[in-house]
PQR file with spaces between the fields and no chain letter, atoms N, CA, C, O and H, PARSE charges and radii, in Angstrom:
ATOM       1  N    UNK     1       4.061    6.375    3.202 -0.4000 1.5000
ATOM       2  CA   UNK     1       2.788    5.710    3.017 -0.0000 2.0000
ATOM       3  C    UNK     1       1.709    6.342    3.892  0.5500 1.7000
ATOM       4  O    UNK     1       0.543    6.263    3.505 -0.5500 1.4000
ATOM       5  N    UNK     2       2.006    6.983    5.078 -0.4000 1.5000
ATOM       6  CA   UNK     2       1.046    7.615    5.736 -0.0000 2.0000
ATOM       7  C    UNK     2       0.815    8.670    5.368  0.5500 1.7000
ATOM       8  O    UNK     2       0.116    9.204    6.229 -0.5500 1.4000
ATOM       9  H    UNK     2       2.953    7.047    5.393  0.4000 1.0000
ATOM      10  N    UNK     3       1.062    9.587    4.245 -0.4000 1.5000
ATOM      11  CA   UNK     3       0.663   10.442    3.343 -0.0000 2.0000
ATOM      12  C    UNK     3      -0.601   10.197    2.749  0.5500 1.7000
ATOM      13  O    UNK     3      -1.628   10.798    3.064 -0.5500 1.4000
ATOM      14  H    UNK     3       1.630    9.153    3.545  0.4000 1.0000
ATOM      15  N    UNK     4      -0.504    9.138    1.724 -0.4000 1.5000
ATOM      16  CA   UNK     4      -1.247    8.764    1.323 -0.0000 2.0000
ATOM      17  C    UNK     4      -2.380    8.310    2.210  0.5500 1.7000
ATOM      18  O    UNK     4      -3.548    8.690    2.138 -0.5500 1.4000
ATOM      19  H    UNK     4       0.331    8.650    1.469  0.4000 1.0000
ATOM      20  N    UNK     5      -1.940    7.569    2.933 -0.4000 1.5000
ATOM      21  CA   UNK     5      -3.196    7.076    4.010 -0.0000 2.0000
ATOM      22  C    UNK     5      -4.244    8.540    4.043  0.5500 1.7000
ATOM      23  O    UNK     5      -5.400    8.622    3.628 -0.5500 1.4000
ATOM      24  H    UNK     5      -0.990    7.260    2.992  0.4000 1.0000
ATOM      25  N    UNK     6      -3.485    9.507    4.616 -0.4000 1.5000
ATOM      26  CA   UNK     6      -4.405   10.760    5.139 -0.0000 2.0000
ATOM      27  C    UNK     6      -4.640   10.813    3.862  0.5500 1.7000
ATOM      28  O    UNK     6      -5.637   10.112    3.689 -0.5500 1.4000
ATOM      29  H    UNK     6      -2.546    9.440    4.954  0.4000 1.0000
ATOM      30  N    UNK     7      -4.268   11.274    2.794 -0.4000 1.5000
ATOM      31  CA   UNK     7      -4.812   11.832    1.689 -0.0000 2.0000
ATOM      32  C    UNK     7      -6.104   11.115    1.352  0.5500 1.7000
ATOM      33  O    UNK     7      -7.112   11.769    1.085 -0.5500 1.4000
ATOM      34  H    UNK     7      -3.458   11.843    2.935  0.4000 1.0000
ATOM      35  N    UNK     8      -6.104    9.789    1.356 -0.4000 1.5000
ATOM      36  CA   UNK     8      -7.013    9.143    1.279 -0.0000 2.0000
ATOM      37  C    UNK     8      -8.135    9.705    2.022  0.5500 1.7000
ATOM      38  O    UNK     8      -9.012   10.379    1.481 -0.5500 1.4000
ATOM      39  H    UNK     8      -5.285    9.258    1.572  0.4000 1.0000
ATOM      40  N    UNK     9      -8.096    9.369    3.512 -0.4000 1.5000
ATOM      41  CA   UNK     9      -9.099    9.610    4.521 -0.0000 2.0000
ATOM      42  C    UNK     9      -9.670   11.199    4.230  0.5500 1.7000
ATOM      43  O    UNK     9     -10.836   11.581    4.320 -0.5500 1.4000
ATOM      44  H    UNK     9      -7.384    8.821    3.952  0.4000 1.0000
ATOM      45  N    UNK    10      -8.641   11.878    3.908 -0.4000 1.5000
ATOM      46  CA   UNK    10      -9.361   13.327    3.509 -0.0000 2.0000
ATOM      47  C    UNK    10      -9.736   14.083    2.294  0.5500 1.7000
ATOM      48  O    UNK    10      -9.817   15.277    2.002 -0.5500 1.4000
ATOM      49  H    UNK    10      -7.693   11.567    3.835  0.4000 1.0000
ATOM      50  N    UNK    11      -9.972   12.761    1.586 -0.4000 1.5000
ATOM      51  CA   UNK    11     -10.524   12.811    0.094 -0.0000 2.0000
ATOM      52  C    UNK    11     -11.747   12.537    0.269  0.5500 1.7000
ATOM      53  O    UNK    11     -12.693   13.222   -0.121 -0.5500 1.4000
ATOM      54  H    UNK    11      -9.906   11.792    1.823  0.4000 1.0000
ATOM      55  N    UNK    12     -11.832   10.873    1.242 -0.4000 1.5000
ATOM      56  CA   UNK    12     -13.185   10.236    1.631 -0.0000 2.0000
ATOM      57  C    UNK    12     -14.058   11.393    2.016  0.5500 1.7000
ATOM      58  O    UNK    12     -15.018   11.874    1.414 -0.5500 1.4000
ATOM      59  H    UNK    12     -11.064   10.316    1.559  0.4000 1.0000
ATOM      60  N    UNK    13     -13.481   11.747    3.213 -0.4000 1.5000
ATOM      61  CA   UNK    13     -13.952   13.050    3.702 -0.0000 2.0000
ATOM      62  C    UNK    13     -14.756   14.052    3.123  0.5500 1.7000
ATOM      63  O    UNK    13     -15.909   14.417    3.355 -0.5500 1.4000
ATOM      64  H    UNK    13     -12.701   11.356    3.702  0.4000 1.0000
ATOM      65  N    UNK    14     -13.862   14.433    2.285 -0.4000 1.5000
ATOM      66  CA   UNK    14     -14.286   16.024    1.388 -0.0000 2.0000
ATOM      67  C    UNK    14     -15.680   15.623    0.457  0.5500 1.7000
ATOM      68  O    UNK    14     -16.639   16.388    0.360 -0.5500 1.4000
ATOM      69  H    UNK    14     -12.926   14.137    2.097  0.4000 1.0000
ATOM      70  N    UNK    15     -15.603   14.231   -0.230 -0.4000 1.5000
ATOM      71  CA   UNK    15     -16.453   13.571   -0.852 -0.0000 2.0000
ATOM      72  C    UNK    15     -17.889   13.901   -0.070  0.5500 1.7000
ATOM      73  O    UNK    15     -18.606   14.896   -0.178 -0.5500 1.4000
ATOM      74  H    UNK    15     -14.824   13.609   -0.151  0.4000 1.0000
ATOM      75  N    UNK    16     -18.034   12.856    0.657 -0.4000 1.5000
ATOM      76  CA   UNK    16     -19.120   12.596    1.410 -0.0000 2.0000
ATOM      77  C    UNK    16     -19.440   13.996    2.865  0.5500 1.7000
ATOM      78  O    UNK    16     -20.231   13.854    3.798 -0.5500 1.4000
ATOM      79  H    UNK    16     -17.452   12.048    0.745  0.4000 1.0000
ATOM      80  N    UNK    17     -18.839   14.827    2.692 -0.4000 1.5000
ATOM      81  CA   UNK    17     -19.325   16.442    3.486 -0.0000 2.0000
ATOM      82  C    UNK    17     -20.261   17.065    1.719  0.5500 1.7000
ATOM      83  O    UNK    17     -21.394   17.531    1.601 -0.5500 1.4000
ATOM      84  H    UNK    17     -18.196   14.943    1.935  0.4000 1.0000
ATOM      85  N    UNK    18     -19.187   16.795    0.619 -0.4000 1.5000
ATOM      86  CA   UNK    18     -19.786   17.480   -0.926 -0.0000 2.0000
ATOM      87  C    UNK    18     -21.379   16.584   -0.995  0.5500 1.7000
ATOM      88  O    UNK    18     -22.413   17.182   -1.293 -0.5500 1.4000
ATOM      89  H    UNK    18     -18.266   16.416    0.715  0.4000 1.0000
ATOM      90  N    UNK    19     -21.365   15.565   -0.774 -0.4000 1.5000
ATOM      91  CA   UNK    19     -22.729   14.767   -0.224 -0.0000 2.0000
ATOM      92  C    UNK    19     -23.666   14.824    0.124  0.5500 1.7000
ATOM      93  O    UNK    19     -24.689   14.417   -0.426 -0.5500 1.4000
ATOM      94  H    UNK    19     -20.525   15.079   -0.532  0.4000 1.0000
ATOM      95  N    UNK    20     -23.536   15.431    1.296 -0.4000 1.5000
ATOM      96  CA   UNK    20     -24.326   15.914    2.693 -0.0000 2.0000
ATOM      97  C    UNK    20     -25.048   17.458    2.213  0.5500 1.7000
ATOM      98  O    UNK    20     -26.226   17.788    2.348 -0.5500 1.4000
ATOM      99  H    UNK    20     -22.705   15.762    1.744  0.4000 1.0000
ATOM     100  N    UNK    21     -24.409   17.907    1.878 -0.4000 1.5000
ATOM     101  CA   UNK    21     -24.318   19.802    1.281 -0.0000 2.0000
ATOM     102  C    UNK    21     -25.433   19.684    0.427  0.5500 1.7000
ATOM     103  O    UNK    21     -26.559   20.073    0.736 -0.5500 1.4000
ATOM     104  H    UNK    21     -23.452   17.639    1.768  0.4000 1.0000
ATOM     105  N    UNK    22     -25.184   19.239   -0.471 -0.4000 1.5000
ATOM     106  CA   UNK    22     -26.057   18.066   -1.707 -0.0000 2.0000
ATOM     107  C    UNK    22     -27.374   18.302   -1.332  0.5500 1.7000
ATOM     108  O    UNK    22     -28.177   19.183   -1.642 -0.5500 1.4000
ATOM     109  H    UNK    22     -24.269   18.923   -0.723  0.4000 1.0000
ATOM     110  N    UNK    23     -27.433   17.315   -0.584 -0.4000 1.5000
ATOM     111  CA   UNK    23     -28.762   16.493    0.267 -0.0000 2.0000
ATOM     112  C    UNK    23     -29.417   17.708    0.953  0.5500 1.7000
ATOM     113  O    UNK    23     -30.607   18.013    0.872 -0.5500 1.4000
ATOM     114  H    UNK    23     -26.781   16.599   -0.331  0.4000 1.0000
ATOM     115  N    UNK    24     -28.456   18.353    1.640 -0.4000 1.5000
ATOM     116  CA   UNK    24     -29.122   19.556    2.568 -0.0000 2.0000
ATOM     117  C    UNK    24     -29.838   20.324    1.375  0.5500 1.7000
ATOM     118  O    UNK    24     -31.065   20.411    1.433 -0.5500 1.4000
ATOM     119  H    UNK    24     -27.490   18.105    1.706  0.4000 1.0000
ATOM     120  N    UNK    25     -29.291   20.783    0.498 -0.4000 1.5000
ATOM     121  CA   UNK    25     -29.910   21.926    0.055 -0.0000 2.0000
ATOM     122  C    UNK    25     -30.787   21.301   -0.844  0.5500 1.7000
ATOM     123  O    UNK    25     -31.568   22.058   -1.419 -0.5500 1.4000
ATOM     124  H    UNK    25     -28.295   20.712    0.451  0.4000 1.0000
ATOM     125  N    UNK    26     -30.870   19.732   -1.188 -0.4000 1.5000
ATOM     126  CA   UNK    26     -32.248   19.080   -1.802 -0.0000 2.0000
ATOM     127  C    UNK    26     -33.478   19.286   -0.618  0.5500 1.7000
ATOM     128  O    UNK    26     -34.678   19.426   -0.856 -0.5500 1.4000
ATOM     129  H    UNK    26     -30.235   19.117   -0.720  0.4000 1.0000
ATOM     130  N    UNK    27     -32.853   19.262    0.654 -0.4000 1.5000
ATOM     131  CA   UNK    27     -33.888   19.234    1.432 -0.0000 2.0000
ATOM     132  C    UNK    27     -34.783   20.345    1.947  0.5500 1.7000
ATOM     133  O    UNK    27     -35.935   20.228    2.367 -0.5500 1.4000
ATOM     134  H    UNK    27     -31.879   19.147    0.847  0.4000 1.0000
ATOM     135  N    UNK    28     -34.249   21.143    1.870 -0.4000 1.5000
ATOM     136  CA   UNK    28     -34.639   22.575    2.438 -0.0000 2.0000
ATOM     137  C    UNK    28     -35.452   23.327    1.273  0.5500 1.7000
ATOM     138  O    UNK    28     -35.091   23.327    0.096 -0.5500 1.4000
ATOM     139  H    UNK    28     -33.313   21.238    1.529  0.4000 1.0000
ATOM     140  N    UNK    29     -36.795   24.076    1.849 -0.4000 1.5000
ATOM     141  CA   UNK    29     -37.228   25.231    0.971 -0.0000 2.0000
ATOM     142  C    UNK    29     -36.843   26.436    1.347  0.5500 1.7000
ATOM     143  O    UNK    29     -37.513   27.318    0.810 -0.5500 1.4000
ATOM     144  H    UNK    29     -37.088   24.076    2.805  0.4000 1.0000
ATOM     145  N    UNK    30     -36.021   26.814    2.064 -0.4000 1.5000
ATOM     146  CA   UNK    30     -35.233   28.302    2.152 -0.0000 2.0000
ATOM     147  C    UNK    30     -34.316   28.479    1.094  0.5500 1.7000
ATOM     148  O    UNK    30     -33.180   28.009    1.037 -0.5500 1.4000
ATOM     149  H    UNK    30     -35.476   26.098    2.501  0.4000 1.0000
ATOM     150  N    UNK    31     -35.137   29.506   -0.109 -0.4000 1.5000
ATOM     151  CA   UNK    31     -34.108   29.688   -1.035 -0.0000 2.0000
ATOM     152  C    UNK    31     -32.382   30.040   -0.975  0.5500 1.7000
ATOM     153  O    UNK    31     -31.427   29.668   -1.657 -0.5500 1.4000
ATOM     154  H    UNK    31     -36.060   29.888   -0.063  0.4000 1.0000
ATOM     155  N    UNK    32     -32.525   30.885    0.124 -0.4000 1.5000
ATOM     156  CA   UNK    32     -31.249   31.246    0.921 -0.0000 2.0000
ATOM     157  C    UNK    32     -30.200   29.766    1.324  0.5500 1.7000
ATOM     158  O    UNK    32     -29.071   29.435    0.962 -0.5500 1.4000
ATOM     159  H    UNK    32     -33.301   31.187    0.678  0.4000 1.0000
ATOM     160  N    UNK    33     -31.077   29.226    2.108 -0.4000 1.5000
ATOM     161  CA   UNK    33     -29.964   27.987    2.959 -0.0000 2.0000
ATOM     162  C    UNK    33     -29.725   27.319    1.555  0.5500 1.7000
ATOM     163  O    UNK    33     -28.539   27.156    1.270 -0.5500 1.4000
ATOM     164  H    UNK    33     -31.994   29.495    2.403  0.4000 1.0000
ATOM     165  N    UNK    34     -30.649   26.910    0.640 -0.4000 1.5000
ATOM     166  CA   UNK    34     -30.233   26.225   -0.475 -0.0000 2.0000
ATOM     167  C    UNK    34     -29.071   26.917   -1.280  0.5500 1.7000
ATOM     168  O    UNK    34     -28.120   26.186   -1.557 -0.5500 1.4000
ATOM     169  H    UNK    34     -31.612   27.042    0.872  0.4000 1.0000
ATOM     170  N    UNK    35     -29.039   27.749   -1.541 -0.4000 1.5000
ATOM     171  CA   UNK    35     -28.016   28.790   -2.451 -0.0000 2.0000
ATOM     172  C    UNK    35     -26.483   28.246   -1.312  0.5500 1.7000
ATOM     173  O    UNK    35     -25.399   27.901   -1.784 -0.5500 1.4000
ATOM     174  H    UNK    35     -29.812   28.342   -1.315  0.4000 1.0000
ATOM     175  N    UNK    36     -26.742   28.295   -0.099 -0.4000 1.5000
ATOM     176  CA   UNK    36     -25.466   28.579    0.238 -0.0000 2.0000
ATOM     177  C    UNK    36     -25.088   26.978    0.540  0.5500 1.7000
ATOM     178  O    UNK    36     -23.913   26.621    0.447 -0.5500 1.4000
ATOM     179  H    UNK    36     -27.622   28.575    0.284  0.4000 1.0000
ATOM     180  N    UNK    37     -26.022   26.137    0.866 -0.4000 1.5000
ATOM     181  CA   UNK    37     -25.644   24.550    1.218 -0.0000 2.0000
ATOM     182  C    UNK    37     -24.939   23.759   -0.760  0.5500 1.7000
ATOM     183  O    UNK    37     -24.189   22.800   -0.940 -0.5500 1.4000
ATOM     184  H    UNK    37     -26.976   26.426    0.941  0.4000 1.0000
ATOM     185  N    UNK    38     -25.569   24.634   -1.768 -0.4000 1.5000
ATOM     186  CA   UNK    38     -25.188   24.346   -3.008 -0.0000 2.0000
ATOM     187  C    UNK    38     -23.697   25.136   -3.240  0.5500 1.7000
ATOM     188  O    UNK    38     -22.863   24.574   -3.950 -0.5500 1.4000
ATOM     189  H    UNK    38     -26.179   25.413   -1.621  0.4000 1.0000
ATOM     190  N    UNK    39     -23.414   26.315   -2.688 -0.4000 1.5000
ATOM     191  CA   UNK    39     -22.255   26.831   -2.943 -0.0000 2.0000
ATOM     192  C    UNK    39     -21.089   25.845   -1.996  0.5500 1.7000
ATOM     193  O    UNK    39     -20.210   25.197   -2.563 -0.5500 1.4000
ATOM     194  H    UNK    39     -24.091   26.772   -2.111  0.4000 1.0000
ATOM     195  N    UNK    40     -21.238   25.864   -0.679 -0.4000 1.5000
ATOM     196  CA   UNK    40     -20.542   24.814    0.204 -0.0000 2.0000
ATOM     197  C    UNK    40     -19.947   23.695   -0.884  0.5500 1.7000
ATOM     198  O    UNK    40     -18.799   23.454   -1.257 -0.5500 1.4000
ATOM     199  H    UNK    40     -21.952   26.390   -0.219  0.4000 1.0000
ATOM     200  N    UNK    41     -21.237   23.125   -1.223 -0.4000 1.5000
ATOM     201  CA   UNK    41     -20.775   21.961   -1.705 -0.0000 2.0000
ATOM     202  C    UNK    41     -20.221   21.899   -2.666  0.5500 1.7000
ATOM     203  O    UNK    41     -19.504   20.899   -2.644 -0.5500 1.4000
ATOM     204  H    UNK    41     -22.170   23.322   -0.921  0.4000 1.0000
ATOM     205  N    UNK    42     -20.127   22.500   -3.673 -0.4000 1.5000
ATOM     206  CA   UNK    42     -19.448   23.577   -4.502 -0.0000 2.0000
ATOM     207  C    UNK    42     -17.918   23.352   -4.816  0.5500 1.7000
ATOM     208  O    UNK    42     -17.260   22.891   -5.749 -0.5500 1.4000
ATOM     209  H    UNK    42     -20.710   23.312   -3.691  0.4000 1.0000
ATOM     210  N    UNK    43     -17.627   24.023   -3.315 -0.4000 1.5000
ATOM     211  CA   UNK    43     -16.100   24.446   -3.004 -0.0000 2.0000
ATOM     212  C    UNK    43     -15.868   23.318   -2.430  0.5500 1.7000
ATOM     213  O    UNK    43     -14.760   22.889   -2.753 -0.5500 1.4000
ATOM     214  H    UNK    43     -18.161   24.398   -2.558  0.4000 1.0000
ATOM     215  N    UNK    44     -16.573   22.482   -1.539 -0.4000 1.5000
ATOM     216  CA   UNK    44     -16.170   21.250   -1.103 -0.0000 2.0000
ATOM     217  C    UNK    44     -15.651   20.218   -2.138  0.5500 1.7000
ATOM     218  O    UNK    44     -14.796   19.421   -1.754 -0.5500 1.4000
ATOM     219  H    UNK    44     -17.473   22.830   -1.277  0.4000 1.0000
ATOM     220  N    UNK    45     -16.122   20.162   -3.500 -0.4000 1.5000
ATOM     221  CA   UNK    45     -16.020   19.401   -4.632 -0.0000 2.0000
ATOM     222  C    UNK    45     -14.684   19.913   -5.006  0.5500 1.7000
ATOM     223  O    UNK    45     -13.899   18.991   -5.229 -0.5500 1.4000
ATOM     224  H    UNK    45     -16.817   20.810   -3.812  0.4000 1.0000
ATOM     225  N    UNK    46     -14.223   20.995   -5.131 -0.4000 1.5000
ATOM     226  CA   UNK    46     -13.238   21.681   -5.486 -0.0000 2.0000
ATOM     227  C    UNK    46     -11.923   21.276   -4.470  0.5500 1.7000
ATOM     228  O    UNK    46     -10.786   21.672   -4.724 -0.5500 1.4000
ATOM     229  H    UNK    46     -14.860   21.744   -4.950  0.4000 1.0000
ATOM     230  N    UNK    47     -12.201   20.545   -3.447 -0.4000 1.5000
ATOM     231  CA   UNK    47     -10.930   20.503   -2.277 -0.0000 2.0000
ATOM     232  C    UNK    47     -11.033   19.580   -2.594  0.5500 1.7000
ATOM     233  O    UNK    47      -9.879   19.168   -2.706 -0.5500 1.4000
ATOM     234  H    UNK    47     -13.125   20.223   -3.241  0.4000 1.0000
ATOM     235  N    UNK    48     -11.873   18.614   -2.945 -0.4000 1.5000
ATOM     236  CA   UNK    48     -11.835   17.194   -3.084 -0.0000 2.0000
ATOM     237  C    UNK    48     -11.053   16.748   -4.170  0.5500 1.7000
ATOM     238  O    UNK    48     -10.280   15.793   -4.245 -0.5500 1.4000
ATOM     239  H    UNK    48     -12.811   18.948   -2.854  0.4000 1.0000
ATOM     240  N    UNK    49     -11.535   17.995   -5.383 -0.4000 1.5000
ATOM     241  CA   UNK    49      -9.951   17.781   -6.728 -0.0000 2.0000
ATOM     242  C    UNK    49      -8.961   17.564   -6.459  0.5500 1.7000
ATOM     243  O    UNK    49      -8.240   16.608   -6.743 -0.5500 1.4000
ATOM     244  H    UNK    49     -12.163   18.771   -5.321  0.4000 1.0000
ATOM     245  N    UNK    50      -8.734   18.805   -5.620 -0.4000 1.5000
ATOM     246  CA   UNK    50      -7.336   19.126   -5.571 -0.0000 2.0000
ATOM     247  C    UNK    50      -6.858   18.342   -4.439  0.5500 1.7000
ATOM     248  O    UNK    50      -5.707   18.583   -4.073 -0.5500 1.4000
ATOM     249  H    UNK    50      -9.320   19.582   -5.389  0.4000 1.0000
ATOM     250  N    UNK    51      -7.513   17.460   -3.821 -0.4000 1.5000
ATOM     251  CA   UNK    51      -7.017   16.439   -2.737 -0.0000 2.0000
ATOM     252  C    UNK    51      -6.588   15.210   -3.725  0.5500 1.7000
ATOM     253  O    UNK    51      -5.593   14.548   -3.432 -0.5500 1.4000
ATOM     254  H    UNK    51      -8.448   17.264   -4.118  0.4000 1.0000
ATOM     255  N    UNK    52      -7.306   14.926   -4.838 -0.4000 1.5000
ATOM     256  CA   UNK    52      -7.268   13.685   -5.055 -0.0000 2.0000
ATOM     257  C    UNK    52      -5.887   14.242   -6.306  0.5500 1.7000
ATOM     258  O    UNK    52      -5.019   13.377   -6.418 -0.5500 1.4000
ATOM     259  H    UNK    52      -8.115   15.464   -5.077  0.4000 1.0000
ATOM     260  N    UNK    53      -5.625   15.637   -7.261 -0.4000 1.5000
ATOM     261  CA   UNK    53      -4.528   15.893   -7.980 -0.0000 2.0000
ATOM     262  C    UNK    53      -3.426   15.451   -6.456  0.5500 1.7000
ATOM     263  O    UNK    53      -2.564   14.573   -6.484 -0.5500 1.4000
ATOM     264  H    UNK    53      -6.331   16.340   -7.170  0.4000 1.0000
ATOM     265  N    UNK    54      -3.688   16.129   -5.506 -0.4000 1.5000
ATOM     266  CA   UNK    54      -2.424   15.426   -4.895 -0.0000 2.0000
ATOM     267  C    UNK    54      -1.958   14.637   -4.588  0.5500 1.7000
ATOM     268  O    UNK    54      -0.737   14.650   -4.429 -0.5500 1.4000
ATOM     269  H    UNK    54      -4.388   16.843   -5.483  0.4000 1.0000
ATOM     270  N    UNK    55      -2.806   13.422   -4.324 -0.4000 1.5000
ATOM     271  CA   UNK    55      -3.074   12.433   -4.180 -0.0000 2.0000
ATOM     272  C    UNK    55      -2.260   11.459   -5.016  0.5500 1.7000
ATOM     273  O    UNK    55      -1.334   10.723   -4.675 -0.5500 1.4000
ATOM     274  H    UNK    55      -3.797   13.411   -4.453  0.4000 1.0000
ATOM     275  N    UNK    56      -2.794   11.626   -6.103 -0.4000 1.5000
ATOM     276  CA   UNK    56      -2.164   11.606   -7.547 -0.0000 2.0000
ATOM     277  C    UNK    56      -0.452   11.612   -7.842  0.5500 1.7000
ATOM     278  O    UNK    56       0.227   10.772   -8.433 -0.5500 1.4000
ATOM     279  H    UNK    56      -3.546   12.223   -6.380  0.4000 1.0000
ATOM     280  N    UNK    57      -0.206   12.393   -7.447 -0.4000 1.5000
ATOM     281  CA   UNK    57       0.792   13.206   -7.406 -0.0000 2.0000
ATOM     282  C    UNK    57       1.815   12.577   -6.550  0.5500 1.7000
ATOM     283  O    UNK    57       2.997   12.429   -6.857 -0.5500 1.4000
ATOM     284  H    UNK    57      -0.758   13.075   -6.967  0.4000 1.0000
ATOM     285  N    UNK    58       1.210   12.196   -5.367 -0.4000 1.5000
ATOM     286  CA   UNK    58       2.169   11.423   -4.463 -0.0000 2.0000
ATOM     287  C    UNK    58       2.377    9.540   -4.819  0.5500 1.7000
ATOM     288  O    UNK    58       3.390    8.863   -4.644 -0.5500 1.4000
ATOM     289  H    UNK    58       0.249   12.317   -5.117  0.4000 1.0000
ATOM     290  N    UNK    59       1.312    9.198   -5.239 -0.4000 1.5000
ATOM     291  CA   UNK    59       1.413    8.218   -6.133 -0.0000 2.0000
ATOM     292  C    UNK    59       2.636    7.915   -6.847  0.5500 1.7000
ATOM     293  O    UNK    59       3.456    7.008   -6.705 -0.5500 1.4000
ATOM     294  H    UNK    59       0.489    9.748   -5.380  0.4000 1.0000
ATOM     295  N    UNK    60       2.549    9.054   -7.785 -0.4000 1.5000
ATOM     296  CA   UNK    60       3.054    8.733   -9.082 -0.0000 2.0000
ATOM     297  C    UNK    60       5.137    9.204   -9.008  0.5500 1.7000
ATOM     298  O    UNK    60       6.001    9.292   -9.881 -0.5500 1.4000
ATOM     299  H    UNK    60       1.883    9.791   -7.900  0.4000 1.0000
ATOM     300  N    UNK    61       5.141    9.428   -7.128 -0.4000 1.5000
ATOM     301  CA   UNK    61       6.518   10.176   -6.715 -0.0000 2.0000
ATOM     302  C    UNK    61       7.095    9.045   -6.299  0.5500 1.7000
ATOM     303  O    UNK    61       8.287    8.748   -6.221 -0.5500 1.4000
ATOM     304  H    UNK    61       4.439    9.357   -6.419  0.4000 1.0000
ATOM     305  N    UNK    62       5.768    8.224   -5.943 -0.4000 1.5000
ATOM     306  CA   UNK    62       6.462    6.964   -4.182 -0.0000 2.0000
ATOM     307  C    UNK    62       7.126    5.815   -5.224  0.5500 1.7000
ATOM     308  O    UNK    62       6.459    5.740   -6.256 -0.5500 1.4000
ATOM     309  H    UNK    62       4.800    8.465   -6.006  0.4000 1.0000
ATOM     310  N    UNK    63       7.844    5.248   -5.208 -0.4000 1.5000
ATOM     311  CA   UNK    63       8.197    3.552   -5.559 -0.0000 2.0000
ATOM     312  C    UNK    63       6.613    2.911   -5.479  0.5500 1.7000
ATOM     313  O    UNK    63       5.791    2.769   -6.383 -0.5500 1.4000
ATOM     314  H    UNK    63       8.386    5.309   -4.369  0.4000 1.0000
ATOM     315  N    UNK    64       6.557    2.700   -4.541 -0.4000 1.5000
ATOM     316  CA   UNK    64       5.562    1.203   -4.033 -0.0000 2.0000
ATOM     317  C    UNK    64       4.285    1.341   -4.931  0.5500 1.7000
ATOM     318  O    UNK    64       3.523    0.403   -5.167 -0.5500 1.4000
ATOM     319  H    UNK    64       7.226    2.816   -3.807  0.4000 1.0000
ATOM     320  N    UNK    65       4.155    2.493   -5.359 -0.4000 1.5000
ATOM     321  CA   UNK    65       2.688    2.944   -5.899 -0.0000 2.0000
ATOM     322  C    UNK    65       3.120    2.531   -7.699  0.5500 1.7000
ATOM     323  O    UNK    65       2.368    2.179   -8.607 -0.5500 1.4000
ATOM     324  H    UNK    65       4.775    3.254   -5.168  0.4000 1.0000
ATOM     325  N    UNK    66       4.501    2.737   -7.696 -0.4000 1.5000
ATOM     326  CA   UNK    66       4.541    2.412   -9.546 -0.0000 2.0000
ATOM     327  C    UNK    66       4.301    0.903  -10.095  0.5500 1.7000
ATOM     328  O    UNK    66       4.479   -0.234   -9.658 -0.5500 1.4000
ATOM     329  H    UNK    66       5.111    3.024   -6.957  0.4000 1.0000
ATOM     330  N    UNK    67       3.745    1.563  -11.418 -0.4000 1.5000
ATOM     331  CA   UNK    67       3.335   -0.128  -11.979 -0.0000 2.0000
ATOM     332  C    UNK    67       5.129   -0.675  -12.869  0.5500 1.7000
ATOM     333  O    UNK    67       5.250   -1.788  -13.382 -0.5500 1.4000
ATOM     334  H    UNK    67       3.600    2.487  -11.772  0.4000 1.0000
């Protein structure tokens, strides 16, 4: 169960950094910082998949999690 716990917390995580990245590069007129605060967030969205496929994944392995 403490798998999941972290998986959780570092889904939350990945989410709300993909957020922030977001926001930054809404905020900024440096075409540059924007390009790269949009790519960040990007790949951050992309860890956040594959956090939550695992996520998923451990779910669907554990007992306690089946319907």
């Amino acid at each position: 169960m403490a798998t999941v716990n972290d998986l959780e917390k570092a889904l939350t995580g990945a989410q709300g950094l993909a957020a922030q990245l977001k926001t930054f590069s809404m905020d900024t007129n440096d075409q540059q910082a924007k390009q790269t605060f949009k790519q960040l967030a990007q790949t951050t969205e992309n860890i956040a998949q594959t956090l939550q496929s695992r996520l998923d994944f451990v779910k669907s392995e554990e007992p306690q999690y089946r319907e």
